[in-house]
N, C-alpha and C positions, 0 to 999 in steps of 0.2 A: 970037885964035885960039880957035876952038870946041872943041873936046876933050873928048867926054864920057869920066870918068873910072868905069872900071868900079866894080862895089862889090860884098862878096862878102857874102850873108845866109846866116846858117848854117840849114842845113836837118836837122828833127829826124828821127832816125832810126827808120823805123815800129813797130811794138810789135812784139814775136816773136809767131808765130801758131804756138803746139806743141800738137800732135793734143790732148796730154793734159789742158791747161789751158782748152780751146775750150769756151766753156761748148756744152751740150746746147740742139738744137731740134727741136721738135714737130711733125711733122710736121701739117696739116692734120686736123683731126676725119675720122676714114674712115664712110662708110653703114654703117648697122646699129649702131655705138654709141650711147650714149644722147644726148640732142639735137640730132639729125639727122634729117630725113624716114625714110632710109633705118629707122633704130632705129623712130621713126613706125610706119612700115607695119610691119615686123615687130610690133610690139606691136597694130596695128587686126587682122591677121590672126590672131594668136595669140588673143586676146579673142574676135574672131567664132568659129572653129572653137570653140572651149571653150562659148561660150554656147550657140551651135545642139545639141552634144554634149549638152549640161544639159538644155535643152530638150526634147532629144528622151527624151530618160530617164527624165526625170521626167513626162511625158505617158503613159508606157507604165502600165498598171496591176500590172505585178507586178514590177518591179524591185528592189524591197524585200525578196525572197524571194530573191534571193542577195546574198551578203557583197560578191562581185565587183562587182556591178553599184552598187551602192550606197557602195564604195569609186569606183568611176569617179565618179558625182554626188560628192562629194566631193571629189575630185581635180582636175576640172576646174570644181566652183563657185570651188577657193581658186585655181586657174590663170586663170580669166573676174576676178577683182576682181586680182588681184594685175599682169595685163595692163592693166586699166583704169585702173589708180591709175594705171601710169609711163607709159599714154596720152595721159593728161590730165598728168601731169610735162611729158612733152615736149613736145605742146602748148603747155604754157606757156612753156616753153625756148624754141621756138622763136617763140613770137609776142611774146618781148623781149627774142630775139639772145643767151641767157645758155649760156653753156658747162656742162656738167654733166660734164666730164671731169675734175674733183676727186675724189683719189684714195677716199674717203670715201666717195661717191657710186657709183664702178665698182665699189669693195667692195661694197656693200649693193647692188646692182645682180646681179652677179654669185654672191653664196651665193644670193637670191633665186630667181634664172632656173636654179641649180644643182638646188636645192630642190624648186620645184616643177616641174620638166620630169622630176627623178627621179621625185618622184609622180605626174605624169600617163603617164610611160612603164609605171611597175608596173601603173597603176592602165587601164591598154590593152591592156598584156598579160593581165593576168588575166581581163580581161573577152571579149575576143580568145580564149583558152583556151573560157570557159565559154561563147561563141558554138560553138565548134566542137563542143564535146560535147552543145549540145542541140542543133546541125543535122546534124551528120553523124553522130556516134557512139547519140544515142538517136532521133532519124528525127522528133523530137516539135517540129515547126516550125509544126503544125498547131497547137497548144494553146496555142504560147507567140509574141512579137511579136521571132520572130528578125531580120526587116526591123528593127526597129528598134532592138534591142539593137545589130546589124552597124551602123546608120548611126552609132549615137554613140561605138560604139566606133574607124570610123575615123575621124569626124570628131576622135577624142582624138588617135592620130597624126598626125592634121594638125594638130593644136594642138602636140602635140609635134614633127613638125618645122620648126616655126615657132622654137619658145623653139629650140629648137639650138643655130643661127647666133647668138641674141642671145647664148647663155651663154657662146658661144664665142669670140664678138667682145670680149666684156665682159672674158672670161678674158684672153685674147692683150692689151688692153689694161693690162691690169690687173698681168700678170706682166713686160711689158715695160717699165714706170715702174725 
């Protein structure tokens, strides 16, 4: 007679899975932090606005004749190289797949983008200021290159609202480790 004879395997009991002991996971790299296209474009548009800003400033012939204006050249020369370097960073991040979200890196990332987006916002404001008092308040637009003082000083908020979203991405990343 055939009879197969059951057989009992003891089966091991799964591991307890408790909220608290669950190790931590990372969500996916988000756009806009650093080695990501997202981060990318934010840093090619921050760099371009900053450079045309320069450019345009330092073409004008008297811009050296106020403090403001020559704190803007300033402000967005260190904001045009300090975009380029973490340009060419993520560039290379991204052309061999290397993660740049070491917390090291978001640090100096982030006082960075802190840094100089505070100097490029003073350094807009006040030039922003000293456009309005020689176009509207002293009428002398005729004497001086108000067109082009106006151009680079918004192309500076636009360089400033470019670093923004970085510093702020960089920050949120950064506080949330």
């Amino acid at each position: 007679m055939n009879v197969s004879h059951a057989s009992v395997h003891p089966v091991e009991d799964p591991p307890p899975t408790d909220a608290i002991n669950a190790p931590r996971v990372r969500m996916k790299d988000f756009q806009g932090t650093p080695g990501t296209t997202g981060g990318l474009s934010l840093r090619c548009c921050q760099f371009l606005f900053a450079a045309i800003a320069l450019c345009v400033m330092v073409t004008t012939s008297d811009f050296s004749s106020v403090t403001a204006f020559c704190y803007l050249v300033a402000a967005v020369g260190l904001q045009s190289l300090w975009s380029l370097s973490l340009a060419i960073l993520d560039i290379y991040a991204l052309s061999v797949k290397r993660c740049l979200q070491n917390y090291q890196v978001v640090a100096l990332f982030t006082i960075g983008d802190g840094i100089t987006s505070t100097l490029t916002f003073a350094a807009a404001c006040a030039s922003a200021g000293i456009t309005v008092l020689i176009g509207n308040d002293l009428n002398s637009c005729a004497h001086n290159n108000c067109l082009e003082f106006e151009t680079a000083t918004t192309l500076a908020f636009f360089s400033w609202f470019a670093v923004l979203p970085s510093f702020l991405l960089n920050f949120w990343s950064l506080a949330s480790r």
